[in-house]
Structure formats: C-alpha cells, structure tokens
C-alpha positions as CSV (number, residue, x, y, z in Angstrom):
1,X,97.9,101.2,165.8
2,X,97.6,98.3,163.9
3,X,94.4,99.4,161.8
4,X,96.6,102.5,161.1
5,X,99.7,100.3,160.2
6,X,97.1,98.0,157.6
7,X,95.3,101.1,155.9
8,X,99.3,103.0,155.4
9,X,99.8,99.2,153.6
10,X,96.6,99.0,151.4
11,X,97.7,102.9,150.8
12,X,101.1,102.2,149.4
13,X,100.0,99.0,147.4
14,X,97.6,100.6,145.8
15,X,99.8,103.5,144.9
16,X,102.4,100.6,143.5
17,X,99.7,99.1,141.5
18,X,98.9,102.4,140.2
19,X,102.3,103.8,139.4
20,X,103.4,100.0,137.8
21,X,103.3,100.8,134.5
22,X,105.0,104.0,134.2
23,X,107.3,102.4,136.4
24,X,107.6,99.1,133.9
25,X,107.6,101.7,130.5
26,X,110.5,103.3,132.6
27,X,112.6,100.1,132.5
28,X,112.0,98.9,128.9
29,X,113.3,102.6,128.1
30,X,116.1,102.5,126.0
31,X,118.6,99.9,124.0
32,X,118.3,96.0,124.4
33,X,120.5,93.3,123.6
34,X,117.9,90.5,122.0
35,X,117.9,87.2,120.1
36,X,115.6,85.3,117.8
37,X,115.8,81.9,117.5
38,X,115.8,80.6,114.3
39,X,116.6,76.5,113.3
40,X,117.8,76.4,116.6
41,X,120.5,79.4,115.7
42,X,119.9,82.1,117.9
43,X,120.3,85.2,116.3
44,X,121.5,88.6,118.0
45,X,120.3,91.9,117.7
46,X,119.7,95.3,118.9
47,X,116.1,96.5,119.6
48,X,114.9,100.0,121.1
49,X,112.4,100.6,123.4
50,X,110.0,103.7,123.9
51,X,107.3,105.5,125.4
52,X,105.8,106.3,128.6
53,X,102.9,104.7,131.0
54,X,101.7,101.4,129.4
55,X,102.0,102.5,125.6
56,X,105.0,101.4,124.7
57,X,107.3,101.2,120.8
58,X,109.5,99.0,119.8
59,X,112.0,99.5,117.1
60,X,114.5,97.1,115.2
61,X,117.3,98.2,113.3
62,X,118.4,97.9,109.3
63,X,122.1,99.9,109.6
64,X,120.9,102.9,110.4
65,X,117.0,102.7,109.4
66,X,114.4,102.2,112.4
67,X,111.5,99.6,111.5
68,X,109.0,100.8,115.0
69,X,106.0,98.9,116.0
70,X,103.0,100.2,114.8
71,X,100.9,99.6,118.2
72,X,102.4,98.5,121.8
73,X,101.3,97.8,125.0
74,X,102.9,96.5,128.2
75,X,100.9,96.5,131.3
76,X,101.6,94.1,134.7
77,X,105.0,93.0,133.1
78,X,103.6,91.6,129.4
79,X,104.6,93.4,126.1
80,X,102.6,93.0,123.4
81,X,104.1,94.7,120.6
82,X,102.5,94.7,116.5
83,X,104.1,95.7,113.2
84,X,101.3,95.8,111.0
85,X,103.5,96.2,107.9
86,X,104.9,92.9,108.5
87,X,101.8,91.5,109.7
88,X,104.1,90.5,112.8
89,X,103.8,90.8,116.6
90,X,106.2,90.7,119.5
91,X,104.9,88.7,122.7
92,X,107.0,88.5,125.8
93,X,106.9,88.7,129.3
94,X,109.5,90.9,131.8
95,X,111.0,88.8,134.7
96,X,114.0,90.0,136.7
97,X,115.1,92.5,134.2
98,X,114.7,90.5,131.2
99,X,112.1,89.6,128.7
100,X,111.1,86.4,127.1
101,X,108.7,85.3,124.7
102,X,108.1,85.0,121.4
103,X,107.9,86.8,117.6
104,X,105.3,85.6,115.5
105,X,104.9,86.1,111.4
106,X,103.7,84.3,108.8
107,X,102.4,81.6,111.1
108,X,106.0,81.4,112.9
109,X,107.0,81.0,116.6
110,X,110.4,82.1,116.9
111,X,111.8,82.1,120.7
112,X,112.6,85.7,121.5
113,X,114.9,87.0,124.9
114,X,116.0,90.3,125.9
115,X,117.9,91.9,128.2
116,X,119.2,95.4,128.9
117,X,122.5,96.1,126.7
118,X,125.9,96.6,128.0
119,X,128.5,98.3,126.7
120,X,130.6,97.1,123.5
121,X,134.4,96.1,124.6
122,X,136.6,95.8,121.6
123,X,139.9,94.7,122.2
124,X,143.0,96.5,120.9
125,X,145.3,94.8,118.4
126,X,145.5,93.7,114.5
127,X,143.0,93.0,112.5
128,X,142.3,91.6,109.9
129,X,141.3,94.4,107.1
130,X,138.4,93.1,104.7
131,X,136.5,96.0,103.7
132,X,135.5,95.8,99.8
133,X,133.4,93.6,97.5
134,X,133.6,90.3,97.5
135,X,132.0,86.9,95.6
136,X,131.1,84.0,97.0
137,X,130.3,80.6,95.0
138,X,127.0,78.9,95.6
139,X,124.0,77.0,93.8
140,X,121.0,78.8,94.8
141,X,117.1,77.8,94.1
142,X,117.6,80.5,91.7
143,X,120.1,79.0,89.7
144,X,122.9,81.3,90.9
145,X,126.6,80.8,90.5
146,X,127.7,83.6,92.8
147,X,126.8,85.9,95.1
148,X,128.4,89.5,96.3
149,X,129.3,90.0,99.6
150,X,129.8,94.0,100.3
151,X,131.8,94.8,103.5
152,X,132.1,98.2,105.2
153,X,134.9,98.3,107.8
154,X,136.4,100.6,110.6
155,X,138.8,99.0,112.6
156,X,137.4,96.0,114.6
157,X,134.0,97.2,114.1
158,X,132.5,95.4,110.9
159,X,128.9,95.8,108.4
160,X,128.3,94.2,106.0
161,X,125.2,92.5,103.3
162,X,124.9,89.7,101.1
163,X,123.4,90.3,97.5
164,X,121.7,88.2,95.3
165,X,119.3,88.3,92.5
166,X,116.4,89.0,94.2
167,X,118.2,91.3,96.7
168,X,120.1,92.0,100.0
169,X,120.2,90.5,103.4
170,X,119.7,94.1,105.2
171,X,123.0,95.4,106.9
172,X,124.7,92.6,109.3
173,X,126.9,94.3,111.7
174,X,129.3,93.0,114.4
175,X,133.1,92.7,115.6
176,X,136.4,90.9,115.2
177,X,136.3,89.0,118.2
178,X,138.5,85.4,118.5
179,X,140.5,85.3,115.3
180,X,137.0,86.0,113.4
181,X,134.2,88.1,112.3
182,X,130.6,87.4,113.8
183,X,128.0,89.5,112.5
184,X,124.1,89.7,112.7
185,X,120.8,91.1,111.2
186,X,117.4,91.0,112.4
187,X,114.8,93.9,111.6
188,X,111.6,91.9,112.1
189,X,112.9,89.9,108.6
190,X,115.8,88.4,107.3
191,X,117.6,87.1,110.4
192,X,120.9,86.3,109.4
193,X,123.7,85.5,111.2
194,X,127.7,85.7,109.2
195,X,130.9,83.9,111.0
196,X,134.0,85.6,108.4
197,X,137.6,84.1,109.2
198,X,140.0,85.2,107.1
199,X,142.1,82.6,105.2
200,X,145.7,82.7,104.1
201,X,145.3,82.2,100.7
202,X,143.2,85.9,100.9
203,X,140.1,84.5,100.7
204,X,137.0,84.6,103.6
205,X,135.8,81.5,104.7
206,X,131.9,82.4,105.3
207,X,129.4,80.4,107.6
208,X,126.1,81.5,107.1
209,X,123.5,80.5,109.8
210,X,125.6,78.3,111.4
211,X,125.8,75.6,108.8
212,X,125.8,77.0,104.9
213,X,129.9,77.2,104.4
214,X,131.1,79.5,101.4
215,X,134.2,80.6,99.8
216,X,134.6,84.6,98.6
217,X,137.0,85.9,97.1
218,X,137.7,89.4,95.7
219,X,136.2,90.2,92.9
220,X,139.3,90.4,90.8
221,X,140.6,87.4,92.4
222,X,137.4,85.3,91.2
223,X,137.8,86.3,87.5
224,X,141.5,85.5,87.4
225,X,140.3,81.7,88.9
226,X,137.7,81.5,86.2
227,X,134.7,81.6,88.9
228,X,131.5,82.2,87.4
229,X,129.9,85.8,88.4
230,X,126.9,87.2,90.6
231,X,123.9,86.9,87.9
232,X,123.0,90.2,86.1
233,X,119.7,91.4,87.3
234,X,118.8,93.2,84.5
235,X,119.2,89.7,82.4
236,X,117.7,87.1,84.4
237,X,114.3,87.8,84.0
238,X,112.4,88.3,79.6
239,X,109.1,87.9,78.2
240,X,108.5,85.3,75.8
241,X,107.7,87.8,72.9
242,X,108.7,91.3,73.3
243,X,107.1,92.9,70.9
244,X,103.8,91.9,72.4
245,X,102.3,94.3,74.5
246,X,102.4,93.8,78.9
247,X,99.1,92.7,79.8
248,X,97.9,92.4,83.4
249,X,94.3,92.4,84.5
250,X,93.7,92.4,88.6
251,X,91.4,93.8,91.3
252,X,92.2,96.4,93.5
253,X,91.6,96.7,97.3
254,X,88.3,97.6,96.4
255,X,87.1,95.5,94.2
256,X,87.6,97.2,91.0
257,X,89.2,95.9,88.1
258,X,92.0,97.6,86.9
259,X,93.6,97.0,83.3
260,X,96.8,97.5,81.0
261,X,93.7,98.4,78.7
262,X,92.8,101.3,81.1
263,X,92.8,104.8,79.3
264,X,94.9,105.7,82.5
265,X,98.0,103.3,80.9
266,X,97.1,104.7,77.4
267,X,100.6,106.3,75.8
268,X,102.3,106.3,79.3
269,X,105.7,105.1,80.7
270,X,104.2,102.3,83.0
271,X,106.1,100.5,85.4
272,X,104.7,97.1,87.1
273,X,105.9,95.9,90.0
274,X,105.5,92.2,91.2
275,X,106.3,91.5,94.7
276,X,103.9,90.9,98.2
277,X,103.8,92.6,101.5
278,X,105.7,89.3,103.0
279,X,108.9,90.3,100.8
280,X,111.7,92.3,102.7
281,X,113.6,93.1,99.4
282,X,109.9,94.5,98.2
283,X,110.2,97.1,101.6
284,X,113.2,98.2,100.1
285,X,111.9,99.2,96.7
286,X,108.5,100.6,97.6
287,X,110.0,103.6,98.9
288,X,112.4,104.5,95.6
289,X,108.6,103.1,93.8
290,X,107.4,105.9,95.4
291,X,109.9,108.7,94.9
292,X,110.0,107.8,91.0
293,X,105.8,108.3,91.0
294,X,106.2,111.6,92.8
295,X,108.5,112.6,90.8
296,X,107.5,111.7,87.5
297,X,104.3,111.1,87.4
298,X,103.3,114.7,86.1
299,X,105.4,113.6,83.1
300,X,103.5,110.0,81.8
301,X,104.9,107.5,84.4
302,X,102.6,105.2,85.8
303,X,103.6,102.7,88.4
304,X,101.1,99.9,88.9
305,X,102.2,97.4,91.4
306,X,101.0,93.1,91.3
307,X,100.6,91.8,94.8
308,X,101.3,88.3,95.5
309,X,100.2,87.1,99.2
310,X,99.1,83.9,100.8
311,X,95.6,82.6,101.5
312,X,95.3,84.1,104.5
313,X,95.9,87.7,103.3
314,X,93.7,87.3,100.3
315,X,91.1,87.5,102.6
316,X,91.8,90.0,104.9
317,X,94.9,92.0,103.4
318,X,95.0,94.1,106.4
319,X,99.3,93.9,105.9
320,X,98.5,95.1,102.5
321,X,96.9,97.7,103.5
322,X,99.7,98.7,106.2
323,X,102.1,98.7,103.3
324,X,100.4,101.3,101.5
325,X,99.7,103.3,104.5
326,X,103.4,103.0,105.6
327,X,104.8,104.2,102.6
328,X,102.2,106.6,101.0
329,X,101.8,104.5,97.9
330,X,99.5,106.6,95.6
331,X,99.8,104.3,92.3
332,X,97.2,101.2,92.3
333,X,98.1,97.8,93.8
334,X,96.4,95.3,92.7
335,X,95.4,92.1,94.5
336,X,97.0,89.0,91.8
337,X,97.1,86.1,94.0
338,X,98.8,83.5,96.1
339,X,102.9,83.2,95.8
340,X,102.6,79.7,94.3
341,X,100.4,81.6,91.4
342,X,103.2,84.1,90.0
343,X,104.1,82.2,86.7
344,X,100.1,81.4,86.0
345,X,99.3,84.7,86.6
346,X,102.3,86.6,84.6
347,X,102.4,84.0,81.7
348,X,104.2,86.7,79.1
349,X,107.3,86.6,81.6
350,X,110.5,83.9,81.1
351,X,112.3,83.1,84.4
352,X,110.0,84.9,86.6
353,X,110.8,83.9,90.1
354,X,112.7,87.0,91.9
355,X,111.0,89.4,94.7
356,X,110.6,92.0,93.7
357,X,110.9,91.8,90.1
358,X,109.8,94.9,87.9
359,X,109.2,95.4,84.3
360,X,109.7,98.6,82.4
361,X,107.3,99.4,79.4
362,X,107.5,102.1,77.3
363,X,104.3,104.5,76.0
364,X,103.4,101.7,73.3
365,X,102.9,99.0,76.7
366,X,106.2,96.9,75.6
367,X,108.6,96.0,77.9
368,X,111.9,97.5,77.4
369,X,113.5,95.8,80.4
370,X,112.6,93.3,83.2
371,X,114.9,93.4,86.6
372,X,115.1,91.0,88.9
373,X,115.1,91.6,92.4
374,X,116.1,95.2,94.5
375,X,119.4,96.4,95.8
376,X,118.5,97.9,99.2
377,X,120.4,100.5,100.8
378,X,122.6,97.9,102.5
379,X,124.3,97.1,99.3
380,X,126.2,100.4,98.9
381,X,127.4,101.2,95.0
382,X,125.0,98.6,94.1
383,X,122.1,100.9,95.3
384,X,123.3,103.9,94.5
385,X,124.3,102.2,90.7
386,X,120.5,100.5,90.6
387,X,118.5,103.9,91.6
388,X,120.7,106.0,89.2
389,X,120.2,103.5,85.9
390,X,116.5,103.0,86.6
391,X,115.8,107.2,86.7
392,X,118.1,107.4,83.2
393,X,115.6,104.8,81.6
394,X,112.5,106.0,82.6
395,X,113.8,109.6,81.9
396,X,114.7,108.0,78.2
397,X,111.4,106.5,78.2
398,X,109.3,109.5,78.8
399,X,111.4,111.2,76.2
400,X,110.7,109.1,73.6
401,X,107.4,110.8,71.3
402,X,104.0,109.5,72.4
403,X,102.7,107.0,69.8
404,X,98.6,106.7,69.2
405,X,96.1,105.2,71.4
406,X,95.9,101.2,70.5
C-alpha cells in the first residue's frame, strides 16, 4: 500500500512540474497594476500580460498604443522579458501572486513590483474641470521659458502630456482623488509621475516627480500676465549660413559610406533626421518618417536619418537595428556617433541640441527649415498641427522645378 501510495505521489509531482508553466503563463494572463522606481519615486502603471505555456509578452501602455516585448520567457516562477527596440529587459520573480524585480536600460536598475489589478473606484462628486491647454513657467537645460501642458478630461477620469521643445512626455493618465489630480506614465521610457491641485486664483499647481513644483496657467491667462511662451520649434534650431548647402557624410550599418554628394540626394527633396534609438520622442517620429517616405518617395523625397548612440551601441547597434526592424524604415540610417558628438559632427547647425531634431532641404540641398523636437500623438492639436505643416512643406518643396546637378 504504501509503495502504491509513493509512486501515485511521484505521479502527481511530476504531472505538477510538467503542467507549471502553463499553469504560471495562466496567472500572469491579463492586466497588472505595476511600479518603477525611479529617484526613489515610485511610479505607477498599467502593464499587460500574454501568452501561453512558458512564452510569455509583455506590453506597456502610451494612451492607447501598446509597446510589447519583443521575446519573453517565464519558466519555474521567473520572467524574463526583452524589448529590443529599447535595448531594455524586464527581470522579476512571481511570489504569492506578485512579481518583483527589476527593469534594466541604458545601464539602469530600476526596482520593478507587480501585482494583479483591481478594479478602478471613482468616487461620485465635484470636480474640479481642467481640460484644455495650459503653460507652465520653467528654465529648462534648453533654455526654455515655458512649457505646454495639454489635458484631456471626462469626469474624474484625467490624461494628460507635457510638451517641450524636444517633445512630449507620452500620455499620463490618472484620477481626482483627495482634492487632487495624480497621474502617471511609464511605457518602458519616460516615467513620469504629475500631482495637479487646482488653485483659486485658476491656475494648477503642478508637482512633477515628486519634487519639480510649477505654475500653469491657461494660455490666455499667461499672455495677459506678460509670461513668456512655449519656444517655437520651428525657430529654435538654424544653420550658420543658409545658403550653403547640408552636408553630412556617415556609415551605414554596413559599412558603407553614404553622402549628401550621393547621386541618390542629387535634385531631391531630402529630409535628415538627427535623433538615436535611446530617444522616446525619436519613436514617435519614425513612424510619421516613415509614412512621409512611403508616400512621397516616388515623387523626389529622400529621408536620410543621423544616428546618435553611446559607446556601447557603436559597437554592437543591435537596438539600432530593432528600430529599423520595428518600424520598417526603408531610407538609410547612418551610424554618426556618440550623443556627446552631435554639435562636432553637425557643425553647419546653430542651437542644435533637441531629440529629434530634423532639417528640411530643398532639391538644391539647402535647408529651408530646421525643427526642433517631435509632437507625439499625446499632444493632441499639436500633433495633428505638426504632421499637417510638415506634409504642406515637403509637398511645396517637391513642387518647386528641379534645378541642375551641382
């Protein structure tokens, strides 16, 4: 009996053992409250799980856009997650029905925990109303003055991005709860976290990450008070002499060297596009980058993109690769250098220090306009203003007659 009562045992384990990680996939299935801990902020966020047996995705959350691991595994109660495009992993362990561990990019450790989400309570009553655009005073490295503040609002439920020169926060989102706003924003970048309490005088107070206190005030508001205003991207970036032609001179993955001088460039709309694989904002424009080549391409336009990365992608740029991959980039990128290069390597450009930034040249290789950073999809009007202003110009650029071959 009792050999019989062992071997039904060693049966069952075994079954256990084998059935574990379907059974552990099972559990990770579905939406997850999380935090990242960032300066000692923690940071909350949403993240969705997926898949069955041991592979496993994982997926963050920008508004409504999914960013999802590119390879996952989680086998004996340790996820292992990768997002190539970022050059980022997710490393945590499960232990009674929540995980812990950590996200690593850039050469990073940030404390990462997770448990299963619970359903939203939002309280009935008044609230506060403080949908709009808004501008906030500030001194950035930049030398900003201002910075918007776009809010999206139903009831207590609240989203919301910042926008600067070089361009949005992604979408924060979050409730009125306790006489204030608290809103947050991870999607494997830009973790941000926004306390907005409403003041008498009609203005917001802001707390950014916990400790960076601003003022904003509606727009209309800050011009009556004399405030300066949100720089103009499209004026904070020149080149030195613009009737000089836009050189650039750079490897590509493969070695080759690729040149303004090319034939390919030769009496063509060209657009060049300085950013690096490390950049959120520059996730945001490659896909628009893309769309404009597409579309356009047949006509003249030719999109050649700069890439600044650090040392250690210079040599393996296996991100950079990912970032092609993921968005089907079909122009060149070229390899320029590290970050701490941009200025040595683009010495034609005046104020250069915005990513993305992207200069416009017509077919005789002068730039017609420089713009500074890139107003993602989280910045609403401004987006939808930005993608309609850059098709009109390179629609009036390819217009304009072909001149000869220099």
């Amino acid at each position: 009996m009792e050999n019989g009562v062992i071997a039904t045992m060693r049966t069952l384990l075994a079954a256990t053992f084998l059935l574990a990680p379907a059974m552990w996939a099972q559990s990770l299935t579905g939406l997850w409250d999380a935090t990242i801990t960032v300066n000692e902020v923690p940071i909350p966020f949403r993240m969705e799980f997926s898949g069955s047996g041991s592979t496993v995705a994982g997926s963050f959350f920008n508004g409504d856009e999914k960013w999802t691991s590119t390879a996952g595994r989680f086998e004996k109660g340790a996820l292992r997650l990768s997002f190539n495009f970022y050059g980022s992993r997710l490393e945590a362990a499960w232990k009674d029905g929540a995980l812990d561990g950590a996200y690593i990019r850039d050469g990073r450790t940030y404390a990462f925990h997770a448990v299963p989400a619970s359903p939203v309570s939002v309280r009935a009553g008044e609230v506060p109303l403080i949908a709009g655009q808004w501008e906030m005073a500030t001194q950035s490295s930049k030398g900003e003055a201002a910075w918007h503040l776009i809010v999206r609002q139903s009831g207590a439920e609240v989203s919301a991005a910042i926008l600067r020169v070089d361009g949005d926060t992604g979408t924060l989102t979050g409730l009125w709860k306790d006489g204030k706003f608290v809103l947050s924003h991870f999607s494997g970048a830009r973790p941000s976290l926004l306390e907005i309490t409403p003041q008498k005088d009609g203005s917001l107070e802001v707390v950014q990450n916990g400790r960076n206190k601003m003022t904003a005030w509606r727009s209309a508001e800050a011009r009556a008070k004399g405030l300066a205003e949100p720089d103009d991207p499209a004026k904070h970036t020149s080149v030195k002499d613009p009737s000089e032609r836009f050189h650039f001179r750079f490897p590509d993955l493969a070695g080759n060297i690729v040149s303004d001088t090319d034939a390919r460039f030769q009496n063509k709309v060209v657009i060049v596009a300085i950013g690096g694989t490390w950049c959120p904002n520059c996730h945001d424009e490659a896909p628009f980058l893309v769309e404009l080549y597409r579309r356009y391409h047949a006509s003249g336009l030719e999109i050649v993109a700069l890439d600044f990365e650090d040392a250690e992608q210079l040599k393996d740029p296996a991100r950079v690769r990912a970032f092609i991959q993921r968005y089907g980039i079909e122009y060149p990128v070229l390899i320029a250098g590290e970050t701490d290069e941009l200025n040595a390597k683009v010495p034609q450009a005046v104020n250069l220090d915005a990513w993305p930034t992207t200069f416009f040249l017509g077919r005789d290789g002068r730039v017609r306009t420089v713009h500074a950073g890139f107003a993602g999809a989280a910045s609403g009007e401004f987006h939808k203003q930005l993608r309609a202003e850059v098709t009109t110009l390179v629609e009036g650029l390819l217009a304009e007659n072909k001149v000869s071959e220099r």
